[in-house]
Predicted model as a PDB file, atoms N, CA, C, CB and O in Angstrom, pLDDT in the B-factor column:
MODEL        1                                                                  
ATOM      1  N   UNK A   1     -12.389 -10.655  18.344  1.00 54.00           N  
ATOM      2  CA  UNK A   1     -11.655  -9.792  17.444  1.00 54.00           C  
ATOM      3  C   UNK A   1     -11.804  -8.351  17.932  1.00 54.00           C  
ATOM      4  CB  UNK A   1     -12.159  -9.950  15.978  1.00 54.00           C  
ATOM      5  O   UNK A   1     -12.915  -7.826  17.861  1.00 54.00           O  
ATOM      6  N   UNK A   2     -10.676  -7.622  18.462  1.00 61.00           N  
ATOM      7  CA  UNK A   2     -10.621  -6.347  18.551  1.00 61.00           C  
ATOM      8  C   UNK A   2     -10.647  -5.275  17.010  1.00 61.00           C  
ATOM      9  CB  UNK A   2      -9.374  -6.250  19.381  1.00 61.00           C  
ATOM     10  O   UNK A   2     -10.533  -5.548  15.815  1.00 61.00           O  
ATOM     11  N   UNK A   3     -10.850  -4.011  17.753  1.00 60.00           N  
ATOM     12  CA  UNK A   3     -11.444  -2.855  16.786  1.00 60.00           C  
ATOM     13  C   UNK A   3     -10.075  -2.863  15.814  1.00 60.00           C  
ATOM     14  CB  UNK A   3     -11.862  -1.086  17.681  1.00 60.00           C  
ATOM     15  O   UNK A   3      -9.978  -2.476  14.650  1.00 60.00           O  
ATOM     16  N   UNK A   4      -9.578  -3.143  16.242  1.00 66.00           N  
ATOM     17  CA  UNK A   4      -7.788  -2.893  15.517  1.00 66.00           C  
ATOM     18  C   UNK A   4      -7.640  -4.196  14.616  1.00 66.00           C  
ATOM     19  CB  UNK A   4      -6.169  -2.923  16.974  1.00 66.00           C  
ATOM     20  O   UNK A   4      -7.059  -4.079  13.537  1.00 66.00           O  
ATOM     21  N   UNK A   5      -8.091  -5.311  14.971  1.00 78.00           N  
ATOM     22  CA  UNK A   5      -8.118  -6.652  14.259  1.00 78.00           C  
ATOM     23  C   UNK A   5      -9.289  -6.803  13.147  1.00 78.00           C  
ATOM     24  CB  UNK A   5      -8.306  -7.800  15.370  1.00 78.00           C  
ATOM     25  O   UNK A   5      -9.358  -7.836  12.481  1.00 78.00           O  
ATOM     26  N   UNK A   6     -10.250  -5.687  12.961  1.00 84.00           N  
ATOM     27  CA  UNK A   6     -11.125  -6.175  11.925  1.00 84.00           C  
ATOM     28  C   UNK A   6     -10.933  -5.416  11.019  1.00 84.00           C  
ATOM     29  CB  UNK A   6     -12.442  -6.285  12.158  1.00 84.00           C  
ATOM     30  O   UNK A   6     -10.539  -4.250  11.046  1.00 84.00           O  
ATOM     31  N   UNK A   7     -11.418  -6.549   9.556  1.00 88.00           N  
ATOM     32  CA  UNK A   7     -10.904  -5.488   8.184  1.00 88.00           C  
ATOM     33  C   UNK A   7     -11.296  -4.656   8.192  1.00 88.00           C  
ATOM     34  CB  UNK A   7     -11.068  -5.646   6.910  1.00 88.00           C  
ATOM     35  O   UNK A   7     -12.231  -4.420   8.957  1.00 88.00           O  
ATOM     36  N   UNK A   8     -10.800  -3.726   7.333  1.00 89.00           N  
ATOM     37  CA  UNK A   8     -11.682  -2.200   6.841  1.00 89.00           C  
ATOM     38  C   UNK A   8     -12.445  -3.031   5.813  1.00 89.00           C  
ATOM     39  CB  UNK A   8     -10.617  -0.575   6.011  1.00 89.00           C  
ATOM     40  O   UNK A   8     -12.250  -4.066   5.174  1.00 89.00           O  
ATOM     41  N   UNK A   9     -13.573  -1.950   5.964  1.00 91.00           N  
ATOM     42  CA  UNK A   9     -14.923  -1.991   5.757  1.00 91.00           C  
ATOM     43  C   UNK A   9     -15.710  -0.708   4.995  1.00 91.00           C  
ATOM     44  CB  UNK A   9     -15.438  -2.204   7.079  1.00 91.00           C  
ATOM     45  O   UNK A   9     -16.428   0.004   5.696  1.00 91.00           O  
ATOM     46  N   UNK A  10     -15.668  -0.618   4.550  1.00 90.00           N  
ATOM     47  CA  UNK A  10     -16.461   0.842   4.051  1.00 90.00           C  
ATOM     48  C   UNK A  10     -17.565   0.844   2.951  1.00 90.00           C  
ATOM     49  CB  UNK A  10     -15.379   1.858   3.423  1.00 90.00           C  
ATOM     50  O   UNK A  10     -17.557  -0.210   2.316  1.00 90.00           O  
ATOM     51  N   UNK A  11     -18.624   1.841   2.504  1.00 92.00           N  
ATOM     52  CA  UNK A  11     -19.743   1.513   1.348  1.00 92.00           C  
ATOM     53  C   UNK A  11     -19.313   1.910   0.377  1.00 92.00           C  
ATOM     54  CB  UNK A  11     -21.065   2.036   1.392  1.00 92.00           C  
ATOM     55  O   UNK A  11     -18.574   2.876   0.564  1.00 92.00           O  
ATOM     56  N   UNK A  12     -19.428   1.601  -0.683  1.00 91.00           N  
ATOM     57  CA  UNK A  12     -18.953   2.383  -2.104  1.00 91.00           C  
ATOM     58  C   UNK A  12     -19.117   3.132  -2.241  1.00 91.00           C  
ATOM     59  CB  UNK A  12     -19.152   2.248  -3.119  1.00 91.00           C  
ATOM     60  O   UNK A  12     -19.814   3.908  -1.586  1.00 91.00           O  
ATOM     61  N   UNK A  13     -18.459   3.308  -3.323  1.00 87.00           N  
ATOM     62  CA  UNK A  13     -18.631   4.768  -4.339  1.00 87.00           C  
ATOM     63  C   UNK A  13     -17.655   4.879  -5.510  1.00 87.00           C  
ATOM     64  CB  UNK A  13     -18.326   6.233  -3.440  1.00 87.00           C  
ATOM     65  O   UNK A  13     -16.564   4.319  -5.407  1.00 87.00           O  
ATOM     66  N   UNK A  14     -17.848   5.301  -6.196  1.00 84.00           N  
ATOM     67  CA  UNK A  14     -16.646   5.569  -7.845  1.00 84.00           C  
ATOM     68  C   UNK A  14     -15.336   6.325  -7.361  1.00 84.00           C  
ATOM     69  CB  UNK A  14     -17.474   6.910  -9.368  1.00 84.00           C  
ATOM     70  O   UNK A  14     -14.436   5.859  -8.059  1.00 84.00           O  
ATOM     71  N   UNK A  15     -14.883   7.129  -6.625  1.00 86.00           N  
ATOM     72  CA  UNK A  15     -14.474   7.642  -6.095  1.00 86.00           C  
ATOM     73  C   UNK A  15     -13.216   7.067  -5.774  1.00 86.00           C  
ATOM     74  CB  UNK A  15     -15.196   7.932  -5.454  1.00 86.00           C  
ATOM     75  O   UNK A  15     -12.071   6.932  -6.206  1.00 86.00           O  
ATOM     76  N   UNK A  16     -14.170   6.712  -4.536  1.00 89.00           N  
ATOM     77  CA  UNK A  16     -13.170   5.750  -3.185  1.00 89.00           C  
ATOM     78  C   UNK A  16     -12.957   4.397  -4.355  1.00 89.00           C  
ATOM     79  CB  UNK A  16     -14.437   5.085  -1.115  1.00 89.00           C  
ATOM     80  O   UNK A  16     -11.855   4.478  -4.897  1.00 89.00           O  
ATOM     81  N   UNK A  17     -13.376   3.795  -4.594  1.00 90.00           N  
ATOM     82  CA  UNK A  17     -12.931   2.351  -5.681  1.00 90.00           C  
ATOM     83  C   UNK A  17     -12.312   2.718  -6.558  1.00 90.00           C  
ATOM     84  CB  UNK A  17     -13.984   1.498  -6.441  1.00 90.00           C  
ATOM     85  O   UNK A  17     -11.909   1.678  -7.078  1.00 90.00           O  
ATOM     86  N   UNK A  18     -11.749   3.949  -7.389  1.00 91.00           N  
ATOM     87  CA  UNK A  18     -10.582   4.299  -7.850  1.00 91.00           C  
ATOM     88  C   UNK A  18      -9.627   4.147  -7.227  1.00 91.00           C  
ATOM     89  CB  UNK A  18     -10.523   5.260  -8.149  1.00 91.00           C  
ATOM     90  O   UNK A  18      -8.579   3.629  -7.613  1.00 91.00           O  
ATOM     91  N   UNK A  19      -9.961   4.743  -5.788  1.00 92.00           N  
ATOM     92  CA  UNK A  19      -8.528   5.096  -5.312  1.00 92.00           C  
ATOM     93  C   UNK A  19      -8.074   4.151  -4.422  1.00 92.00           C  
ATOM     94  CB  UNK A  19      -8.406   6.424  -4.639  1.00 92.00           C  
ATOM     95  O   UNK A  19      -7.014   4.165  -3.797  1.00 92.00           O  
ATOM     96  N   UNK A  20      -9.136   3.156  -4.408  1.00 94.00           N  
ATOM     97  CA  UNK A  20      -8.303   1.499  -3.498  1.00 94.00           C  
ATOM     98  C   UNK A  20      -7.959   0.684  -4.964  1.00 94.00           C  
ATOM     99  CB  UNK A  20      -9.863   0.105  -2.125  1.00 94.00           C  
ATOM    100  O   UNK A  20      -7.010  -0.068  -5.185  1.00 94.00           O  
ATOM    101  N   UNK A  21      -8.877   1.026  -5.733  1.00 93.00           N  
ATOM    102  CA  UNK A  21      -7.811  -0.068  -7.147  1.00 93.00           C  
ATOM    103  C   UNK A  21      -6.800   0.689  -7.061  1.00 93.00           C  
ATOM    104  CB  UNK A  21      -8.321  -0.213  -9.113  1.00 93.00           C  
ATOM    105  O   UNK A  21      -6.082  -0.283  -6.829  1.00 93.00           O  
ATOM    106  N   UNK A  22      -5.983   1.656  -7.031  1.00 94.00           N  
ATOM    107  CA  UNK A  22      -4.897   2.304  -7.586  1.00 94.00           C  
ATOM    108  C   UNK A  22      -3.959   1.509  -6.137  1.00 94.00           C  
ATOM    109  CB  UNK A  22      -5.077   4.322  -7.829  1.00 94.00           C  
ATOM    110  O   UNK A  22      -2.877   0.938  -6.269  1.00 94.00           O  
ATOM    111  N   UNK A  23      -4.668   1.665  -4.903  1.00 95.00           N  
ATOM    112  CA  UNK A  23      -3.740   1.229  -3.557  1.00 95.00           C  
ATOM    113  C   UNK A  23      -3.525   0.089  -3.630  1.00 95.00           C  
ATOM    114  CB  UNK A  23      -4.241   1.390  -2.191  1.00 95.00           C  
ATOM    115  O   UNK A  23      -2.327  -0.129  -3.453  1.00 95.00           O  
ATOM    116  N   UNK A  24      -4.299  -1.099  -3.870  1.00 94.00           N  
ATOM    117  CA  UNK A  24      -4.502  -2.340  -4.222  1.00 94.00           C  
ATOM    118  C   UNK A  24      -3.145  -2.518  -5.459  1.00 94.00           C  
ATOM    119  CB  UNK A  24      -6.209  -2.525  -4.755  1.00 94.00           C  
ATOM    120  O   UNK A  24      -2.231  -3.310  -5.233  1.00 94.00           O  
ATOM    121  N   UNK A  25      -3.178  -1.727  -6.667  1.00 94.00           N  
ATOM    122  CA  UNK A  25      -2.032  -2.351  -7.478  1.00 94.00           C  
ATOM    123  C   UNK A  25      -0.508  -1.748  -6.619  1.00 94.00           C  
ATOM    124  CB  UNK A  25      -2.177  -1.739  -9.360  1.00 94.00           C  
ATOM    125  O   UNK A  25       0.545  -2.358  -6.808  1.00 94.00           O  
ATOM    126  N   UNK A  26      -0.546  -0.601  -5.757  1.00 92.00           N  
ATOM    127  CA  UNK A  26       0.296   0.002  -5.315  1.00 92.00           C  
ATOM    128  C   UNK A  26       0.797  -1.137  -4.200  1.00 92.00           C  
ATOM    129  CB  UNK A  26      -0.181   1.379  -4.932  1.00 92.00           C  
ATOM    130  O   UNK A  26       2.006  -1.327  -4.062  1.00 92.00           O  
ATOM    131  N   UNK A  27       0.045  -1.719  -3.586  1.00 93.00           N  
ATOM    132  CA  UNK A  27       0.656  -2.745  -2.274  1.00 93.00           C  
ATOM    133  C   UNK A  27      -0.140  -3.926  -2.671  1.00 93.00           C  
ATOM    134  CB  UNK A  27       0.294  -2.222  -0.418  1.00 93.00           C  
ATOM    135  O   UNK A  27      -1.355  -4.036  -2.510  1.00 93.00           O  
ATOM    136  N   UNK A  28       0.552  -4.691  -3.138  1.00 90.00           N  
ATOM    137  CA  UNK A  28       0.430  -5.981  -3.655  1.00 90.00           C  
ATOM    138  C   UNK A  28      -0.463  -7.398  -2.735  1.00 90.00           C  
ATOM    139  CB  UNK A  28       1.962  -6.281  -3.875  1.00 90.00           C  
ATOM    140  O   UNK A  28      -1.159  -8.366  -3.040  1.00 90.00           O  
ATOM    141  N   UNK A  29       0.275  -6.554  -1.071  1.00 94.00           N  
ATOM    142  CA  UNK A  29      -0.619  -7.527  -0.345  1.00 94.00           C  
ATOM    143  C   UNK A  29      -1.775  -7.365   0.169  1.00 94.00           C  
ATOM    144  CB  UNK A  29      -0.141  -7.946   0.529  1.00 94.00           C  
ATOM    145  O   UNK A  29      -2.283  -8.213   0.903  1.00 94.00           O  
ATOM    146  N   UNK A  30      -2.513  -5.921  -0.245  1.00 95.00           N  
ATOM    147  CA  UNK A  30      -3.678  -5.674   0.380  1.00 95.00           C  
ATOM    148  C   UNK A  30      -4.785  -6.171  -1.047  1.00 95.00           C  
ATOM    149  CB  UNK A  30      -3.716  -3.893   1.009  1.00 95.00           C  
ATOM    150  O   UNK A  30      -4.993  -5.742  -2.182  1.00 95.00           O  
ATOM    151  N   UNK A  31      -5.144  -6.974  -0.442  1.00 95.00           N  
ATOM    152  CA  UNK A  31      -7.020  -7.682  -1.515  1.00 95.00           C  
ATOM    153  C   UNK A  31      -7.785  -6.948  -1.027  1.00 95.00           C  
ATOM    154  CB  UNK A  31      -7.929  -9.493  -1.270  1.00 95.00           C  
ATOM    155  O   UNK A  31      -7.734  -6.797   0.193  1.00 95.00           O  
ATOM    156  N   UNK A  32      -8.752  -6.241  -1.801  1.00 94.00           N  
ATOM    157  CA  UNK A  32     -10.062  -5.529  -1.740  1.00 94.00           C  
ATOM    158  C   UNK A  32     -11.088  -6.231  -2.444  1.00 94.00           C  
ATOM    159  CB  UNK A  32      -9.984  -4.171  -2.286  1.00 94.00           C  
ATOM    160  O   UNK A  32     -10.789  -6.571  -3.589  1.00 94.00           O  
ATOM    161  N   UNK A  33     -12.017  -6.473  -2.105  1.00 93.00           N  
ATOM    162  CA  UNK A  33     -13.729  -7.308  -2.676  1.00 93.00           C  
ATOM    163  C   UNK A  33     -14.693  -6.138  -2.218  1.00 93.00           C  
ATOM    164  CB  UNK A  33     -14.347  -9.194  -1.612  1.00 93.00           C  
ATOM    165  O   UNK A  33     -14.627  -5.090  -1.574  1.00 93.00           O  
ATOM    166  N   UNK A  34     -15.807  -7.042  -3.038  1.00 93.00           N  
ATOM    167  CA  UNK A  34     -16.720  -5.840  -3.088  1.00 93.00           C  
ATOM    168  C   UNK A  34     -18.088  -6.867  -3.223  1.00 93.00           C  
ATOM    169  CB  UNK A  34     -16.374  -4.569  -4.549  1.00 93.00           C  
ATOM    170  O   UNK A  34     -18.091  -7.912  -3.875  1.00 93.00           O  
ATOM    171  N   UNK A  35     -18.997  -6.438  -2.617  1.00 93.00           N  
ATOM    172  CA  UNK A  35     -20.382  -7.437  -2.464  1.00 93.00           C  
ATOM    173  C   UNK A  35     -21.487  -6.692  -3.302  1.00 93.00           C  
ATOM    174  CB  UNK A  35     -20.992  -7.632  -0.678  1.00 93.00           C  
ATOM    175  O   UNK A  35     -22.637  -7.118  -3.409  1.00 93.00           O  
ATOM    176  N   UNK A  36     -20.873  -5.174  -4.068  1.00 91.00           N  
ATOM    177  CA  UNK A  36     -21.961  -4.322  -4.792  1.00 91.00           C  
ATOM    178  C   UNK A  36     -22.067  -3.404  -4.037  1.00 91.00           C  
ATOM    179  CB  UNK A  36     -23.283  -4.859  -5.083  1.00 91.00           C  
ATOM    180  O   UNK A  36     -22.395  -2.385  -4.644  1.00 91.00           O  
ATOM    181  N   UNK A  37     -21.899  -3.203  -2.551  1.00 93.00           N  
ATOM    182  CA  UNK A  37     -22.545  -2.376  -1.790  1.00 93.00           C  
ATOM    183  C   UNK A  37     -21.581  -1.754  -0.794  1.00 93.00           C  
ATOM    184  CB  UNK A  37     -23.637  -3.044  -1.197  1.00 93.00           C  
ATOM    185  O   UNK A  37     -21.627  -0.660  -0.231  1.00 93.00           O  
ATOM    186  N   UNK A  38     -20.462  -3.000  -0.710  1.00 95.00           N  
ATOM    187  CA  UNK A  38     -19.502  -2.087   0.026  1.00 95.00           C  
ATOM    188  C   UNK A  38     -18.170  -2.952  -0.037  1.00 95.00           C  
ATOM    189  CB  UNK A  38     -20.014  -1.706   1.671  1.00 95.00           C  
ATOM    190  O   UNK A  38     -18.208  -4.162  -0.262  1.00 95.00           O  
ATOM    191  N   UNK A  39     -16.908  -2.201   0.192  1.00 95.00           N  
ATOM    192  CA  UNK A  39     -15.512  -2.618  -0.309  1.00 95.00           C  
ATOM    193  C   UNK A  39     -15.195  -2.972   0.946  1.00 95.00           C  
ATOM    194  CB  UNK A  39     -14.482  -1.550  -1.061  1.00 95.00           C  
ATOM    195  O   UNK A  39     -15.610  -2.298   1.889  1.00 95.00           O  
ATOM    196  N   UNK A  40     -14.378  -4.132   1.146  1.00 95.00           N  
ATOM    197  CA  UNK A  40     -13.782  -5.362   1.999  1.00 95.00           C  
ATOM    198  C   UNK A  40     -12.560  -5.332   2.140  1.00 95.00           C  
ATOM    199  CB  UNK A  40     -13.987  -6.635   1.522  1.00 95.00           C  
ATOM    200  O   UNK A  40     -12.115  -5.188   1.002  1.00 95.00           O  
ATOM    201  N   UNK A  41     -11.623  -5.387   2.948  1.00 95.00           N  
ATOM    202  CA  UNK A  41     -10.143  -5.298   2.930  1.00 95.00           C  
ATOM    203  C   UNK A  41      -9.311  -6.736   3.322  1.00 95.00           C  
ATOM    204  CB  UNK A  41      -9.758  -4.125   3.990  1.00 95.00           C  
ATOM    205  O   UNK A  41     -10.207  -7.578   3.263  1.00 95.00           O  
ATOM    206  N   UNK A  42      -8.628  -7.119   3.522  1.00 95.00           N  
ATOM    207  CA  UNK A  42      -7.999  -8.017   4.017  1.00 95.00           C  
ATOM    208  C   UNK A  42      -6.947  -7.815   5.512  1.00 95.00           C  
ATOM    209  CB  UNK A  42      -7.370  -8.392   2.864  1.00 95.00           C  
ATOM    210  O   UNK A  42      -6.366  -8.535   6.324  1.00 95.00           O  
ATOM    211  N   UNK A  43      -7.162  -6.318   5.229  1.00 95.00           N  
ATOM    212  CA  UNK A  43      -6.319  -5.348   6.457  1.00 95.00           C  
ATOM    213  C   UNK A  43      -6.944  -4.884   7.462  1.00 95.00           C  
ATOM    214  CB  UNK A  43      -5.738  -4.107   6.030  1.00 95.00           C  
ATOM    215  O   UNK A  43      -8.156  -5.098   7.440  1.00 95.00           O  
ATOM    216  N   UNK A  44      -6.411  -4.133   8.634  1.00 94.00           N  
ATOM    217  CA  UNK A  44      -7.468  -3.092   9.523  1.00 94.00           C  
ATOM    218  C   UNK A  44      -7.381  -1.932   8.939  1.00 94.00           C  
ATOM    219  CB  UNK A  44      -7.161  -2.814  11.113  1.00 94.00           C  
ATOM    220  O   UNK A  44      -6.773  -1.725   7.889  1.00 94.00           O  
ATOM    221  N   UNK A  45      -7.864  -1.279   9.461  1.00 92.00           N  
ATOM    222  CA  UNK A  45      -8.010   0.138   9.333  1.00 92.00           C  
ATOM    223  C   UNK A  45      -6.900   0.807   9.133  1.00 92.00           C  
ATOM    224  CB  UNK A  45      -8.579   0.681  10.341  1.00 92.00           C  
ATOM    225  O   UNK A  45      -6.605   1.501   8.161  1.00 92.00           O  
ATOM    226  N   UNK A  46      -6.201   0.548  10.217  1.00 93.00           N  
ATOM    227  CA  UNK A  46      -4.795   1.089  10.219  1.00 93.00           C  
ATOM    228  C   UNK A  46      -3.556   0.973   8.908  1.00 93.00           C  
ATOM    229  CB  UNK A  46      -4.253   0.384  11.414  1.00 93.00           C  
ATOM    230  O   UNK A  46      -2.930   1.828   8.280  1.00 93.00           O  
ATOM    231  N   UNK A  47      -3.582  -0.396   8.883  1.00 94.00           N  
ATOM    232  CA  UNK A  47      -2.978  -0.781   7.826  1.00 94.00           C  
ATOM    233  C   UNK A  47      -3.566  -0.281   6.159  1.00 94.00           C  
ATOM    234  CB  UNK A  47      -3.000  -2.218   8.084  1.00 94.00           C  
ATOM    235  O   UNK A  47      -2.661  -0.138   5.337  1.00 94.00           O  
ATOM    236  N   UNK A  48      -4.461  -0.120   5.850  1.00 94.00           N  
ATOM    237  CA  UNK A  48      -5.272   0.686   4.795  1.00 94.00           C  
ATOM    238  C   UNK A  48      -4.792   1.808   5.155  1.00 94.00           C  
ATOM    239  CB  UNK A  48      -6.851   0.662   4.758  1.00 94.00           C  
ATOM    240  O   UNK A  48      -4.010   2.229   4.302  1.00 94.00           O  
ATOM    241  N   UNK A  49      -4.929   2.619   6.206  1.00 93.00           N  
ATOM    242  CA  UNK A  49      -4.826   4.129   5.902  1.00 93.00           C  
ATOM    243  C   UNK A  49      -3.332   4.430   5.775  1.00 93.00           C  
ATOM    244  CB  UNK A  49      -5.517   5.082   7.096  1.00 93.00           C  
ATOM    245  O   UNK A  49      -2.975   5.422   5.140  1.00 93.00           O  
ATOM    246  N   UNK A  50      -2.553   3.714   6.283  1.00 95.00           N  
ATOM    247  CA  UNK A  50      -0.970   3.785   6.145  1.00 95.00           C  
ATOM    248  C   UNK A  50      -1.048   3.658   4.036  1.00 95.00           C  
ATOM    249  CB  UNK A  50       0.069   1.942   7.320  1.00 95.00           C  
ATOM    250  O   UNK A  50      -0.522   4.430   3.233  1.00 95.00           O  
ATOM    251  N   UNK A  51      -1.933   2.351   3.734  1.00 96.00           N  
ATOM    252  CA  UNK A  51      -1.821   2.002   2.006  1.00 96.00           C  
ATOM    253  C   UNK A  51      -2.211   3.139   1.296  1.00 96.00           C  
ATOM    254  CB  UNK A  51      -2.837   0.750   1.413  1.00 96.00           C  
ATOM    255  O   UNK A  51      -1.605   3.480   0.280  1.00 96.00           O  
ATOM    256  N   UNK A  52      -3.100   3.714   1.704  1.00 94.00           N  
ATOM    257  CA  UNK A  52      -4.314   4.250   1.308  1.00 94.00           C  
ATOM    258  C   UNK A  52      -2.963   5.875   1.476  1.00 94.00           C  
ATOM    259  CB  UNK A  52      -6.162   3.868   2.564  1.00 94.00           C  
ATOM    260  O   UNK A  52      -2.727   6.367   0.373  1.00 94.00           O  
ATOM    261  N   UNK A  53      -2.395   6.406   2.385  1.00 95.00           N  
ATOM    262  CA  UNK A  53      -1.514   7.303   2.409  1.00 95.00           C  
ATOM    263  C   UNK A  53      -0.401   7.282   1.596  1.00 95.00           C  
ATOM    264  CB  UNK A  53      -1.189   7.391   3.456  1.00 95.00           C  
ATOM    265  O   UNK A  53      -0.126   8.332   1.015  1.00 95.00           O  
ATOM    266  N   UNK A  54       0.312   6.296   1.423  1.00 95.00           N  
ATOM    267  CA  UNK A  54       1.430   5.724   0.367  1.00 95.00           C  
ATOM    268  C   UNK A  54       0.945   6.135  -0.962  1.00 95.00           C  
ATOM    269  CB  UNK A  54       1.631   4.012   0.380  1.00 95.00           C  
ATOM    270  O   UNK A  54       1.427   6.950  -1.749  1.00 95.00           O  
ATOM    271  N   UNK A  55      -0.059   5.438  -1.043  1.00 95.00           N  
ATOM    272  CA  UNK A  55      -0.487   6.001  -2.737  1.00 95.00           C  
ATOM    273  C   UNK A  55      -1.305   7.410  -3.639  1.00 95.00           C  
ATOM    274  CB  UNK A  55      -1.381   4.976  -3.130  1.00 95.00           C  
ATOM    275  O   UNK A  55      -1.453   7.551  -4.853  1.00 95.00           O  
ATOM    276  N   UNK A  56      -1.677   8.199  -2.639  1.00 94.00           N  
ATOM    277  CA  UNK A  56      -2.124   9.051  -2.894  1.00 94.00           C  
ATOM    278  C   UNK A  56      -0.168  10.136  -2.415  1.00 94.00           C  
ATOM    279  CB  UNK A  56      -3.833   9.114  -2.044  1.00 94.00           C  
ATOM    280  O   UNK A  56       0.021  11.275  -2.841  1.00 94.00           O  
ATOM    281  N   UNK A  57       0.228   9.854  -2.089  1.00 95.00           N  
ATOM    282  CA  UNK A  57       1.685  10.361  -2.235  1.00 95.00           C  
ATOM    283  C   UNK A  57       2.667   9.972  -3.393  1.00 95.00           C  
ATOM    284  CB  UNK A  57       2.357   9.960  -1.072  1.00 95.00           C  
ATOM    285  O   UNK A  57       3.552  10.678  -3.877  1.00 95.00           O  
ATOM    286  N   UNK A  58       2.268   8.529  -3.773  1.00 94.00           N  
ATOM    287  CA  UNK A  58       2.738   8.316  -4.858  1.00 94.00           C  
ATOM    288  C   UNK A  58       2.938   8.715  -6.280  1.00 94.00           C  
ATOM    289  CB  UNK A  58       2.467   7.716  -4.839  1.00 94.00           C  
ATOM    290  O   UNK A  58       3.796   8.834  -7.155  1.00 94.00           O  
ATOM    291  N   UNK A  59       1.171   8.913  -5.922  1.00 93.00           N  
ATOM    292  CA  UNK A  59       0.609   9.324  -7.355  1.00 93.00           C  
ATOM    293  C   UNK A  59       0.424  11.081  -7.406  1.00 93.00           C  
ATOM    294  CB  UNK A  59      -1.065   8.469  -7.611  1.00 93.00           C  
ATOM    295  O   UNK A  59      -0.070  11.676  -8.364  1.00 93.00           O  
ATOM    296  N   UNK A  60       0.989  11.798  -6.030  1.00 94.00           N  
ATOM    297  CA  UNK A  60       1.102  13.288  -5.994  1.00 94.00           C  
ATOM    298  C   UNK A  60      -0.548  13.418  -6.282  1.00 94.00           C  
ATOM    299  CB  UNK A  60       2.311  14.081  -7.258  1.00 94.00           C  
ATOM    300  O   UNK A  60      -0.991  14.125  -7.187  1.00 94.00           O  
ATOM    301  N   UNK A  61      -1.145  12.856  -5.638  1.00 90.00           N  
ATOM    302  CA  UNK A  61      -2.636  13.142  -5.342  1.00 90.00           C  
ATOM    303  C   UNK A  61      -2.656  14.125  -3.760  1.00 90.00           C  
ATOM    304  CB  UNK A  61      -3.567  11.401  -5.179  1.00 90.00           C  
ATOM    305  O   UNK A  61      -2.110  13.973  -2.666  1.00 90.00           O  
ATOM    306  N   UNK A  62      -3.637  15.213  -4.378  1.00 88.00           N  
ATOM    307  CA  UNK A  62      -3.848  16.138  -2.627  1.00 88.00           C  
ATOM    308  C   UNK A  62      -5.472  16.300  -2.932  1.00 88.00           C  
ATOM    309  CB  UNK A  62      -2.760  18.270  -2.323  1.00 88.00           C  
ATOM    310  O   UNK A  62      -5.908  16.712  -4.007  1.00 88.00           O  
ATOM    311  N   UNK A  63      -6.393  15.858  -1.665  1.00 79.00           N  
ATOM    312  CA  UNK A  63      -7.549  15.834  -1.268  1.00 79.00           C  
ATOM    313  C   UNK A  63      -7.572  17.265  -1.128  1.00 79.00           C  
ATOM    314  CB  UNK A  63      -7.859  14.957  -0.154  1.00 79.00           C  
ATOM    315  O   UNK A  63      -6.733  17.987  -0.589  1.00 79.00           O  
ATOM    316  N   UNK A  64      -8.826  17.620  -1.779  1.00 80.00           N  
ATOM    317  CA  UNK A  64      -9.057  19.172  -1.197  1.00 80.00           C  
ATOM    318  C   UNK A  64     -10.611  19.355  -0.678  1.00 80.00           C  
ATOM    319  CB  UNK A  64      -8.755  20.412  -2.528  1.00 80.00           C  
ATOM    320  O   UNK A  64     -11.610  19.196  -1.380  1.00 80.00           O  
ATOM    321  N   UNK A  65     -10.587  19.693   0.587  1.00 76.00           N  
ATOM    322  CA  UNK A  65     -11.739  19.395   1.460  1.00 76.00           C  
ATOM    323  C   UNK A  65     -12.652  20.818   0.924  1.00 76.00           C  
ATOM    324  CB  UNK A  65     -11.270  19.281   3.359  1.00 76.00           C  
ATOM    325  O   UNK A  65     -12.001  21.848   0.751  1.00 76.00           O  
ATOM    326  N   UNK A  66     -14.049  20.841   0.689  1.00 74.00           N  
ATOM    327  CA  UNK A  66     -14.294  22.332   1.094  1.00 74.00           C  
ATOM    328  C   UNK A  66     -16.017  22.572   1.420  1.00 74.00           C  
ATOM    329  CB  UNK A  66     -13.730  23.408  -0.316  1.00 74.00           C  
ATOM    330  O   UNK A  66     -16.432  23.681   1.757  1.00 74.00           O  
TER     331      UNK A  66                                                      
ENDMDL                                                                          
END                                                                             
């Protein structure tokens, strides 16, 4: 399995698990799980951050870094 072929992967937080439940109801085919410790995708990376971009546009969400 190449770097491009494995799910996203990432550790929790309240945060980020808001904003993949919100991507998750937004794209119907991406499943997210969770083991307690960290959130599971059914996608790569790529494909999440394309989901993960869709819905924070959707919802007129802007990250503000500082």
């Amino acid at each position: 399995m190449t770097k491009e072929e494995k799910p996203f992967e990432i550790t929790k937080s309240f945060g980020l698990g808001v904003l993949l439940k919100l991507t998750k109801n937004n794209c119907p085919d991406i499943k997210i799980i969770s083991n307690g410790k960290t959130f599971t995708s059914n996608v790569t990376l790529d494909k999440m951050t394309e989901a993960v971009n869709d819905t924070l546009e959707s919802h007129h969400i802007r990250l503000k870094v500082r």
